[in-house]
TORTOR-394023 format. One record per residue (C-alpha): residue in three letters; x, y, z. Coordinates in steps of 0.5 Angstrom, whole numbers, always signed. Layout:
+------+-------+-------+-------+
| resn |     u |     v |     w |
+------+-------+-------+-------+
|  ALA |     X |     Y |     Z |
...
+------+-------+-------+-------+
# end
This chain:
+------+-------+-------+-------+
| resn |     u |     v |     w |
+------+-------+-------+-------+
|  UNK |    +0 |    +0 |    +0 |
|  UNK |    +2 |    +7 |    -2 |
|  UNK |    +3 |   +13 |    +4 |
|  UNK |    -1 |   +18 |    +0 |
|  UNK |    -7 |   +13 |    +0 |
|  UNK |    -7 |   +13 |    +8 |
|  UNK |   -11 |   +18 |   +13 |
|  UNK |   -11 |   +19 |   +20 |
|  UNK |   -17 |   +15 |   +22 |
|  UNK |   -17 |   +11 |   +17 |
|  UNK |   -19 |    +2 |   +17 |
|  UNK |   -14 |    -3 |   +15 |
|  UNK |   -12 |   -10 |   +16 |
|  UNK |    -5 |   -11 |   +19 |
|  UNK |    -4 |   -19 |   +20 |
|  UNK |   -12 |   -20 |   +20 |
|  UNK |   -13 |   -16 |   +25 |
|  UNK |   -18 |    -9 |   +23 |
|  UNK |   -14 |    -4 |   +26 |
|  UNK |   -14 |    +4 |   +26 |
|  UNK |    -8 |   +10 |   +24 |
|  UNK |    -7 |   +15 |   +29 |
|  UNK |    +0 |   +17 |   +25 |
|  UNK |    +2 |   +17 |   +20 |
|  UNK |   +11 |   +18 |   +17 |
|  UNK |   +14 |   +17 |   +10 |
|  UNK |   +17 |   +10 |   +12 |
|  UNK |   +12 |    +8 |   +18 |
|  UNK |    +4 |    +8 |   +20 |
|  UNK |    +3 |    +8 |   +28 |
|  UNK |    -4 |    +5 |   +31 |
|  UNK |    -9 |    +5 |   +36 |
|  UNK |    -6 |    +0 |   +41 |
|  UNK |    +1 |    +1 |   +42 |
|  UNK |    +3 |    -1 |   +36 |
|  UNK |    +8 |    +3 |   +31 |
|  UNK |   +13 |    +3 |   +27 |
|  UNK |   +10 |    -2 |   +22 |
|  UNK |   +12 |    -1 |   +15 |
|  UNK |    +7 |    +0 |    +9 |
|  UNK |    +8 |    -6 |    +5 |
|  UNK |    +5 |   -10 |   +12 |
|  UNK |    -2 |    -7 |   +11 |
|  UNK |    -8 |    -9 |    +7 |
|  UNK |   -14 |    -5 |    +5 |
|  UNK |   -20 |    -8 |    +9 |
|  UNK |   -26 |   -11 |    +3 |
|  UNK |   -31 |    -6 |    +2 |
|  UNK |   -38 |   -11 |    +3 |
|  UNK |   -46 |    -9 |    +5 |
|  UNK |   -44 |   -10 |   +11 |
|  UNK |   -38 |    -4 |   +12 |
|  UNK |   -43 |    +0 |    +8 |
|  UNK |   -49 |    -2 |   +13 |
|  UNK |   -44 |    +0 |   +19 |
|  UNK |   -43 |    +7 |   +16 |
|  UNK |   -50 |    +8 |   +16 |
|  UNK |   -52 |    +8 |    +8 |
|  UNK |   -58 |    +6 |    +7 |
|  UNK |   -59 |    +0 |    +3 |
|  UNK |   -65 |    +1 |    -3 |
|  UNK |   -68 |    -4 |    -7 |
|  UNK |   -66 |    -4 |   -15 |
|  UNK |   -71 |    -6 |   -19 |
|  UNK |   -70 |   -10 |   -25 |
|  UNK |   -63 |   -12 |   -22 |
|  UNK |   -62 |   -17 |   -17 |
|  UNK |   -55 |   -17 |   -17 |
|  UNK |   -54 |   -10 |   -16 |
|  UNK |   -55 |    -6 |   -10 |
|  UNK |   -55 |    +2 |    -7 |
|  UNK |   -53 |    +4 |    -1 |
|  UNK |   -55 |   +12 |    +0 |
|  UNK |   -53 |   +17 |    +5 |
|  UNK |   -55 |   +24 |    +4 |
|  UNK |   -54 |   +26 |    -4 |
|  UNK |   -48 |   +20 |    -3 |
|  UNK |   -50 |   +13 |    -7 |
|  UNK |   -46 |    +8 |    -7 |
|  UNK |   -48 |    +1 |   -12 |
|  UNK |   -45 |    -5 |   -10 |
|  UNK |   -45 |   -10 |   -16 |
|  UNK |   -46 |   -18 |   -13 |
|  UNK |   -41 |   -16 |    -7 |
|  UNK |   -35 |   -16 |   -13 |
|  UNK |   -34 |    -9 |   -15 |
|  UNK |   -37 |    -2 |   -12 |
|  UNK |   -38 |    +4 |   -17 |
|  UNK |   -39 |   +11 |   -14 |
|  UNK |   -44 |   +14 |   -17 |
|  UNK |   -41 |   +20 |   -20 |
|  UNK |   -35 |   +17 |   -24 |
|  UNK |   -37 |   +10 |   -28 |
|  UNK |   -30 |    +9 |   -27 |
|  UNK |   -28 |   +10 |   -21 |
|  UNK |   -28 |    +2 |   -16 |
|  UNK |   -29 |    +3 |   -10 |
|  UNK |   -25 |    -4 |    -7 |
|  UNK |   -24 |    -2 |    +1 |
|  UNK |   -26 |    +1 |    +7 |
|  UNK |   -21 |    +6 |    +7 |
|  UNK |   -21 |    +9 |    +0 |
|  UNK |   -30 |   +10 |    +2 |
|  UNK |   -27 |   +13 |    +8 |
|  UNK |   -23 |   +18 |    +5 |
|  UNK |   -27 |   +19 |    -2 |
|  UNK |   -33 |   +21 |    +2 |
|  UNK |   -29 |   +25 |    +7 |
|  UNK |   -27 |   +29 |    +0 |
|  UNK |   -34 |   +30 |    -2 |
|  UNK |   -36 |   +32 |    +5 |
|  UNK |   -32 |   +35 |   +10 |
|  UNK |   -34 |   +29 |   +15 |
|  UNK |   -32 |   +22 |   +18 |
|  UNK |   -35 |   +17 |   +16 |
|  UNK |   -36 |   +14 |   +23 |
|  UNK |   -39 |    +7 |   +25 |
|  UNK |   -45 |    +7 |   +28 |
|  UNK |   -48 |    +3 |   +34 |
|  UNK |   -54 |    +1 |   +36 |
+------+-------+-------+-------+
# end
């Protein structure tokens, strides 16, 4: 994973376990937990399904017509998921949305907002 595709706040998976960037230098990311000084190349992105797009409080709307794909909407953001393979920002057909962190910050960028996950 490259540096710039990072941000404080940002979920990924290091060694199978979700995890929390609270800092970010040129060679090393640090987490939340005592963990520091892990290299970029360590890191995975956490896949993008219908259940992290749930967690950040999209609203899943019925699609008439295609069973396989699906719209998540919050506020004016839309979101469709494809057979849980491939995410399309609705604005941009060639923009993929493949995991959590690039959600993250896409719609932090539009926004001005975190994307937070939510409790019940």
């Amino acid at each position: 994973m490259k540096t710039t595709e990072l941000r404080i706040g940002n979920l990924v998976l290091l060694d199978g376990e979700e995890m929390i960037i609270t800092g970010i230098t040129k060679d090393y990311v640090y987490f939340e937990g005592g963990f520091s000084m892990i290299s970029f190349t360590d890191i995975k992105g956490i896949p993008l399904t219908e259940e992290w797009l749930l967690k950040f409080g999209f609203k899943k709307t019925k699609m008439k017509g295609n069973k396989n794909l699906m719209e998540f909407i919050k506020g004016n953001f839309i979101i469709y998921l494809y057979e849980e393979i491939e995410v399309y920002f609705s604005i941009w057909d060639d923009i993929t949305l493949k995991y959590v962190h690039q959600l993250q910050n896409l719609y932090f960028a539009l926004t001005g907002e975190e994307l937070e996950i939510k409790t019940n």
